[in-house]
N, C-alpha and C positions, 0 to 999 in steps of 0.2 A: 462954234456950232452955227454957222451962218447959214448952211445945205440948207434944202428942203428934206435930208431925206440923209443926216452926216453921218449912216452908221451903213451905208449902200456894202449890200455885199460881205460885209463884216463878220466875220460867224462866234458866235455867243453861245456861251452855255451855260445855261440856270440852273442849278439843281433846286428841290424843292419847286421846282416850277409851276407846277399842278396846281395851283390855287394860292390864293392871298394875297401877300405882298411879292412873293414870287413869278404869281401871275399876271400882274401888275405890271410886274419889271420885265417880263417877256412881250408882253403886250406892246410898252413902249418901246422897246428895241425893233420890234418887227413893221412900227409905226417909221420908225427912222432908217426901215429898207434894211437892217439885217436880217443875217443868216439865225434863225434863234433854234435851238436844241434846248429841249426844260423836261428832265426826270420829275420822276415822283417814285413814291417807295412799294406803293399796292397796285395791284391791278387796277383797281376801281378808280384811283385815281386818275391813271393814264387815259383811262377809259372816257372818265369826265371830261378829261381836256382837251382830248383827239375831237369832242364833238362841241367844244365851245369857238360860236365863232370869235371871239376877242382872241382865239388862239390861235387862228384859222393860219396857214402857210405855217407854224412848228414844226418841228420833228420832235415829237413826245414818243420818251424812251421810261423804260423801267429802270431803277436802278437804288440799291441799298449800299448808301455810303458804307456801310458799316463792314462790306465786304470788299478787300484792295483789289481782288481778281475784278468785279464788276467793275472797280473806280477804273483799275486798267483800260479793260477793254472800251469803255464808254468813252476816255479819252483819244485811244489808240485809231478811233475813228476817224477822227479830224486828220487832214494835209496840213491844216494851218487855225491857227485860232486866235482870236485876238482880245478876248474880254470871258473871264471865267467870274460867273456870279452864284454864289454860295448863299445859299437862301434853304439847304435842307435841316432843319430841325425838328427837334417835338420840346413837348412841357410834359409833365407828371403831376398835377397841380394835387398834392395831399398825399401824395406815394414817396416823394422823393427823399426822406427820412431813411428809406430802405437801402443801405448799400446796393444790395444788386441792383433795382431801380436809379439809382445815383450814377453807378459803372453804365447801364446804358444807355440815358441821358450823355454823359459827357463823350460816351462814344459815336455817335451820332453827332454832336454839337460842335465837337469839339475835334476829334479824332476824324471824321467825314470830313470836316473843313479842311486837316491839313492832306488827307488822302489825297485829294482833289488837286490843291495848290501843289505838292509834290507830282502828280502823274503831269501835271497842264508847264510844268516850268517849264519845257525843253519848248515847246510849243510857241506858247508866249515869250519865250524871250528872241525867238526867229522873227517873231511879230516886230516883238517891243512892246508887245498888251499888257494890260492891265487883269488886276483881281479885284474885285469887290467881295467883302464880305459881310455877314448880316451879324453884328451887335447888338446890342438893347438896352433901355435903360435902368436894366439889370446888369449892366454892365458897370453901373455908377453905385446903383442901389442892393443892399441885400434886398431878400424875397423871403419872411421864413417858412413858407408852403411849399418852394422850389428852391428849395437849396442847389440842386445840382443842375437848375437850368439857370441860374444865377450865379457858381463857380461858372458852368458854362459858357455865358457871355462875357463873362471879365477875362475868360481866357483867350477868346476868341479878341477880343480887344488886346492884349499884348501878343498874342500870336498874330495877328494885322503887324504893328507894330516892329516885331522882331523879323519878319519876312519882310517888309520893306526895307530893312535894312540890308538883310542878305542879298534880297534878289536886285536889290539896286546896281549891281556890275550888270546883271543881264541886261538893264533898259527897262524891268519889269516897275510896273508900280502896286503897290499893295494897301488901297485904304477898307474901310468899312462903314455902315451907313450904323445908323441907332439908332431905329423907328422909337418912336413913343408908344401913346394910345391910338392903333387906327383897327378903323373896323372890319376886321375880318369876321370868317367863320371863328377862328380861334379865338375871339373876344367875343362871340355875339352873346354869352350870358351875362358878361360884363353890362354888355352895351343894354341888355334889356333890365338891368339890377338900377333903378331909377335913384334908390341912395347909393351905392357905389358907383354908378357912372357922373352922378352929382359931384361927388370927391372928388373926379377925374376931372372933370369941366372946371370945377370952381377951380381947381390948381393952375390946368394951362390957359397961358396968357389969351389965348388967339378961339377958347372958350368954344372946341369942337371938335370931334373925332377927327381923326386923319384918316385919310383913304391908301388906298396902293399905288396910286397915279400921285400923290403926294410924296410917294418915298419914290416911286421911280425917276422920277425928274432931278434930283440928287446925283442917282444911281449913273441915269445918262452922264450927268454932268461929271462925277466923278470917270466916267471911262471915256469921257473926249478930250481932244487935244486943247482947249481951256484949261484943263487939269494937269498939263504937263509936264509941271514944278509943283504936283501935291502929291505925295508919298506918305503911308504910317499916322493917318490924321483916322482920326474916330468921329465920325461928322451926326451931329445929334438929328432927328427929324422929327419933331415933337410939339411944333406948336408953343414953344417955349418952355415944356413941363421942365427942364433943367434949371430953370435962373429962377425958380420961384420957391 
């Protein structure tokens, strides 16, 4: 990654792009002169991101993993693709006890992820690109408030795993990041809860939220040619919260 600018031209596609750590990792791709495309699931979302400038030069698209016709068409767009970044999910945090809550938690999480990876193969392996996908440290950890978004990243973690194996005759590589605690919207009651966010702190070593510009600099490094002997690794982003 020597460029000013090593992802020129490259076209990228985030899902869940619309904010967070999503939008973090469109940001910096778009920083590195790619082409970036980043879904979100609502209108309101697209909405938001069409007018943020950190998003500014995107193509921000609608689109509900959860349907293979939309996952089609959204990929069927591209001539060429080189980097598919899997960043759409949700949480249920006190519902997911509810089978049906549970089915569509993993359908989303879990089922979106491989939608995506299955429409992008033929794509990325004309490339030779890369997949990132979004793990967690619920991927290591039970949750008992999020049971099924906690199957869900442990699955998403051996789904990385078993797809790098596969798509490895294509030239494809297939890792995943593991954000820890970083501050998004979707943490911010965490981050304002001064004895739970205490816990949090006192645990990781490096004793401070993560940002989205923390996980995306990973993300880059996972989809550059630095990377080009790492396949199937579950790469943690966490400030240490793992070793402790």
């Amino acid at each position: 990654m020597t460029s000013s600018l090593p992802f020129q031209d490259c076209q990228v596609l985030v899902s869940g792009g619309t904010s967070g750590i999503g939008a973090g990792i469109a940001h910096a791709f778009l920083q590195a002169g790619a082409q970036v495309t980043l879904t979100g699931a609502t209108a309101p979302e697209v909405d938001r991101a069409r007018s943020d400038p950190l998003l500014a030069g995107a193509t921000v698209q609608l689109l509900d993993v959860r349907q293979a016709d939309q996952v089609q068409a959204c990929v069927a767009q591209f001539q060429q693709l080189g980097v598919l970044v899997n960043c759409a999910g949700v949480i249920r945090r006190g519902q997911e006890h509810d089978p049906e809550v549970f089915g569509e938690v993993l359908d989303i999480n879990v089922q979106g992820t491989m939608r995506l990876c299955t429409a992008a193969r033929a794509l990325l392996a004309q490339s030779r690109g890369c997949i990132i996908n979004t793990a967690s440290m619920l991927s290591f950890f039970g949750g008992g408030l999020v049971p099924a978004y906690s199957a869900s990243k442990g699955a998403v973690a051996q789904l990385t795993k078993s797809l790098a194996i596969a798509y490895a005759p294509d030239g494809v590589r297939v890792n995943a990041i593991a954000p820890g605690w970083i501050a998004t919207p979707l943490t911010q009651a965490l981050q304002e809860d001064e004895a739970r966010s205490a816990v949090i702190l006192g645990r990781t070593p490096m004793a401070r939220w993560g940002t989205p510009a923390d996980v995306a600099g990973p993300v880059l490094f996972l989809a550059s040619p630095a990377a080009a002997f790492v396949t199937g690794v579950i790469l943690p982003v966490d400030g240490g919260y793992l070793i402790t």
